[in-house]
Backbone as CSV, one residue per row, in Angstrom:
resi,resn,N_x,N_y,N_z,CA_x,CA_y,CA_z,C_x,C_y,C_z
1,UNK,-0.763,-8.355,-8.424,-0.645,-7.517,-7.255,-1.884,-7.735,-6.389
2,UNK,-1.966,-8.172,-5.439,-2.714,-8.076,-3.825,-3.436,-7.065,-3.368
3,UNK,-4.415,-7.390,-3.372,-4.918,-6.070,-2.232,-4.196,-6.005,-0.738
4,UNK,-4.279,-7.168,-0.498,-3.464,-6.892,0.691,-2.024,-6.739,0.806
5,UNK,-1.170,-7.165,0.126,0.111,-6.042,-0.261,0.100,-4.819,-0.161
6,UNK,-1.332,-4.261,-0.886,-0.889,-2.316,-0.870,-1.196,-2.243,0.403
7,UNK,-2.101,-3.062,1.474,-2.716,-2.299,2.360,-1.452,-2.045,3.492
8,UNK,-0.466,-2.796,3.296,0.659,-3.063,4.289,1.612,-1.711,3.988
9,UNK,1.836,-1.091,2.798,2.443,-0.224,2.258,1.964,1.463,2.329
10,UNK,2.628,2.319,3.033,2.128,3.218,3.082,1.693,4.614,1.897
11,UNK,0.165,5.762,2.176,-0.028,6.467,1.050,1.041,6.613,0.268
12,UNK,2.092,7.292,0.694,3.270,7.651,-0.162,3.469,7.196,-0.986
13,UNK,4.197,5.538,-0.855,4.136,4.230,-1.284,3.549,4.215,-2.632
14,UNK,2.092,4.330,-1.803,1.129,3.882,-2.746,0.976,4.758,-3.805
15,UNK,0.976,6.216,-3.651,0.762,7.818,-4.540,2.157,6.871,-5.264
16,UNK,3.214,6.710,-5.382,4.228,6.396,-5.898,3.918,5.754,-7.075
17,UNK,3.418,4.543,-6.265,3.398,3.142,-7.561,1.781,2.990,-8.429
18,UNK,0.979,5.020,-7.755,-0.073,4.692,-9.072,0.219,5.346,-9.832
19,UNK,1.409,6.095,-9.671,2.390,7.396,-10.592,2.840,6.625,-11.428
20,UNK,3.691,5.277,-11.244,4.252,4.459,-12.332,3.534,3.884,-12.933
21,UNK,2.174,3.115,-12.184,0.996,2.798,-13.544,0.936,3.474,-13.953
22,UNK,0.139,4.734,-14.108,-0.222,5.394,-14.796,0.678,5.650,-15.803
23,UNK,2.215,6.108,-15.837,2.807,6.110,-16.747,3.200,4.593,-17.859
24,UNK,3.091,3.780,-17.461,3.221,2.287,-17.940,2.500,2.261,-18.538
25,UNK,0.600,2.844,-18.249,-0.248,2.178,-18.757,-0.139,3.310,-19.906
26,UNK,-0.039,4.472,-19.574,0.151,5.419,-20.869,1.482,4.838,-22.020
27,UNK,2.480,4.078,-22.114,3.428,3.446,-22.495,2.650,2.739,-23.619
28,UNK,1.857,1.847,-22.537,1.018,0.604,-23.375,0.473,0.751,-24.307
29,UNK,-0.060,2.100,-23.770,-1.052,2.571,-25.100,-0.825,3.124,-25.980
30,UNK,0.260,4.068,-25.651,1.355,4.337,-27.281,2.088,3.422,-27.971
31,UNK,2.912,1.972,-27.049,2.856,0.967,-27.816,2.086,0.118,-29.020
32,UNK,0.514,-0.015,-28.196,-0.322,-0.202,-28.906,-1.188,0.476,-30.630
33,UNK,-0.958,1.519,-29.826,-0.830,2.217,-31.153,-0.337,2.479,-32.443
34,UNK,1.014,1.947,-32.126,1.820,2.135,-32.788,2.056,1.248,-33.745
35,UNK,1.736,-0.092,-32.959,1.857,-1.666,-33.277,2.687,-2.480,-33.032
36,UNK,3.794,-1.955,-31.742,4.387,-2.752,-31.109,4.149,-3.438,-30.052
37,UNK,2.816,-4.065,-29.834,2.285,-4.310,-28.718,2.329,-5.922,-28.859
38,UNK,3.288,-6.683,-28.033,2.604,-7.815,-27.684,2.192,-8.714,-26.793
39,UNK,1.432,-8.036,-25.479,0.939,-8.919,-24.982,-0.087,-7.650,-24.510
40,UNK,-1.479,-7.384,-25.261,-2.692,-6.587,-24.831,-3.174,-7.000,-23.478
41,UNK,-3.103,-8.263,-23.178,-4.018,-8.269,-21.931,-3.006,-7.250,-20.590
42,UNK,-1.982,-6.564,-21.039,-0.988,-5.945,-19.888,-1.796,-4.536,-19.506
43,UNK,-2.367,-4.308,-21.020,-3.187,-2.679,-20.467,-4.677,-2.969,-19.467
44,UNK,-4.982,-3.993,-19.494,-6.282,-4.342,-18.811,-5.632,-4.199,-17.512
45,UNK,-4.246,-5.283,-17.185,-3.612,-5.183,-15.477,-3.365,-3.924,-14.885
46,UNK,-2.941,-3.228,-15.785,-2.183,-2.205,-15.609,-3.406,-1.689,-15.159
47,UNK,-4.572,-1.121,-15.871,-5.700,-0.260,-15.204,-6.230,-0.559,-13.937
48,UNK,-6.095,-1.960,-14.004,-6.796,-2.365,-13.016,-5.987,-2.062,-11.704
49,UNK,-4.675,-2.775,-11.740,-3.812,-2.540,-10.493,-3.873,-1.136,-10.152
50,UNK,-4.254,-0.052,-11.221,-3.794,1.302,-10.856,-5.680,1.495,-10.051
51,UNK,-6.380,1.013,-10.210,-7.445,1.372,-9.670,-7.575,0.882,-8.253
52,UNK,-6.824,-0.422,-8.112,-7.105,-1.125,-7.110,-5.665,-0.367,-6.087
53,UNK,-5.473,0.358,-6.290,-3.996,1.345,-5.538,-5.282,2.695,-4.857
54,UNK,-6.120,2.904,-6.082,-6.986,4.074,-5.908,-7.727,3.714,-4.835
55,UNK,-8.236,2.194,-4.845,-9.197,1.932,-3.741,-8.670,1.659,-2.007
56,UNK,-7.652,1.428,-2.281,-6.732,1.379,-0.966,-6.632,2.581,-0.411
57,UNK,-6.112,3.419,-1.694,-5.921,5.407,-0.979,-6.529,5.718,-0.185
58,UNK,-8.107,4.944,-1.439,-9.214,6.028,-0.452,-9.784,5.589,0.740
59,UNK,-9.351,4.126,0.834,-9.858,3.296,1.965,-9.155,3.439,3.362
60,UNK,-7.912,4.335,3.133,-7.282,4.480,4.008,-7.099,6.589,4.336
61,UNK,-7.809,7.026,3.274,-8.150,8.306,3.799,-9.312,8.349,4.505
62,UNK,-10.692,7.440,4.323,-11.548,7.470,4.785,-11.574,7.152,6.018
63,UNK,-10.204,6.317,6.604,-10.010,5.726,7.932,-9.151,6.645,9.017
64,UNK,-8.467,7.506,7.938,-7.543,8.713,8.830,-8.949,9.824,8.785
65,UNK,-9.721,9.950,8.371,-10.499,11.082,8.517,-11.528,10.759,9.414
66,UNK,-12.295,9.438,9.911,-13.005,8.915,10.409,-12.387,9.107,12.506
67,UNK,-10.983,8.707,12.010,-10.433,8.656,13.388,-9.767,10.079,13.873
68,UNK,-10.220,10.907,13.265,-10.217,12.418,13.425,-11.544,12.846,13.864
């Protein structure tokens, strides 16, 4: 996933698809747990994409609040 993909996609959008990481990555990790996990490097993407959704949010609240 792109940074510049999310940036094209609006908050909503975006609140949306860090709702589904977050649940995925919680998935992963009960997978993992469990010992049905096979491919670990997915919980690393998963955090990451969900952070890099976080940094867009805020990059784009900081820009609606700025132009206020």
């Amino acid at each position: 996933m792109d940074a510049k993909d999310l940036r094209e996609k609006t908050p909503d959008q975006l609140r949306e698809q860090l709702a589904s990481l977050k649940k995925e990555a919680f998935n992963l990790r009960f997978r993992q747990a469990t010992g049905q996990m096979e491919n670990t490097a997915r919980i690393r993407a998963a955090r990451r994409d969900a952070a890099r959704v976080k940094t867009i949010l805020n990059e784009k609240a900081a820009a609606a609040a700025s132009e206020a």
